[in-house]
N, C-alpha and C positions, 0 to 999 in steps of 0.2 A: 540592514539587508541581511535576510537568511541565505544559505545554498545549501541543499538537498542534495546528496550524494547515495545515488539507489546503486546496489549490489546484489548478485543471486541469481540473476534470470540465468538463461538456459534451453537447452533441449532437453526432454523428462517423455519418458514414457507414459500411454496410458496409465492410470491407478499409483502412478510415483508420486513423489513429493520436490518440492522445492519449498526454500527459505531464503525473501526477501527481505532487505535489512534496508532502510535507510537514516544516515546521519547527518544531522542537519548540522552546521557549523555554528559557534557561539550558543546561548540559551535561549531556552523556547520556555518560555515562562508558561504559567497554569491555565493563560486565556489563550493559550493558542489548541485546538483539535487537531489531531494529527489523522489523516487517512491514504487511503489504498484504492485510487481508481485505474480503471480499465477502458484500453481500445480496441476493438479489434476492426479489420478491413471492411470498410462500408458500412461501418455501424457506429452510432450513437459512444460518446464518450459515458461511462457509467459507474456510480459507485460501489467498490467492492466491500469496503470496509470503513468504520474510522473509530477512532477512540479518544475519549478524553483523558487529560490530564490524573484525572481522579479512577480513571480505566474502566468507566461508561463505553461500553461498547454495541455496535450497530453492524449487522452483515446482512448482505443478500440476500434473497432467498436460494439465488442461484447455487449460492457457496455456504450457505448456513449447514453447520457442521462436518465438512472438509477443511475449513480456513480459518484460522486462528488470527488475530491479530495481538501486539500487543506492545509495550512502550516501557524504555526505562527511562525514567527522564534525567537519571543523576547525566546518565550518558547522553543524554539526545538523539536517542534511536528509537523507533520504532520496527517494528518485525513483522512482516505476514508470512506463518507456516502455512501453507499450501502442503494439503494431503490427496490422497486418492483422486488427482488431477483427471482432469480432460478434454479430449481435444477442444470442446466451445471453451475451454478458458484460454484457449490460445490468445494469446491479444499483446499489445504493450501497455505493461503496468507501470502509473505513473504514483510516486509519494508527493503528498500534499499538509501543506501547514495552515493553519488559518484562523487567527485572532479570533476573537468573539465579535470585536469590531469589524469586519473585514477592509474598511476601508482601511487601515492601520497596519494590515500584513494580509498576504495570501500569497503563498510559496507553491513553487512546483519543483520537482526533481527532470530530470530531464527523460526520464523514461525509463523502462528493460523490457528486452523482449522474453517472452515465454512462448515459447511452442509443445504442445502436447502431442507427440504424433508415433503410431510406431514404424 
């Protein structure tokens, strides 16, 4: 069993920044993807980001070039920099792990809220 411990969220101004961290507990070997999804109220759970192991990366369109994602795996963390924020990314952002098999692992963090508002 993994746990996912998310860090970061916040209140942030229009066009600020924030930086997501999550660390997973024990190793996350090279079949597991790590990503960055999003909820917000009344809507659809959706993916923000995710990366592989080898730091193949995938983003939104929503967020493609404000959001960075990225991964050390000595450490077992992943990152989402969040730039030039705004209020639709208000949401709760969830970290997720996920074998290549998925029946074999698929991890969630338990959530952070982010609100963008001034």
């Amino acid at each position: 069993q993994v746990q996912l411990v998310e860090s970061g969220g916040g209140l942030v101004q229009p066009g600020g920044s924030l930086r997501l961290s999550c660390a997973a507990s024990g190793s996350i070997s090279s079949l597991y993807t790590m990503g960055w999804y999003r909820q917000a109220p009344g809507k659809q759970r959706e993916l923000v980001a995710d990366i592989t192991s080898a730091g193949s990366t995938n983003y939104a369109d929503a967020v493609k070039g404000r959001f960075t994602i990225s991964r050390d795996n000595a450490k077992n963390t992943v990152y989402l920099q969040m730039n030039s924020l705004k209020p639709e990314d208000t949401a709760v952002y969830y970290c997720n792990a996920v074998h290549r098999l998925r029946v074999l692992g698929n991890y969630w963090g338990q959530g952070t809220q982010v609100t963008v508002s001034s």
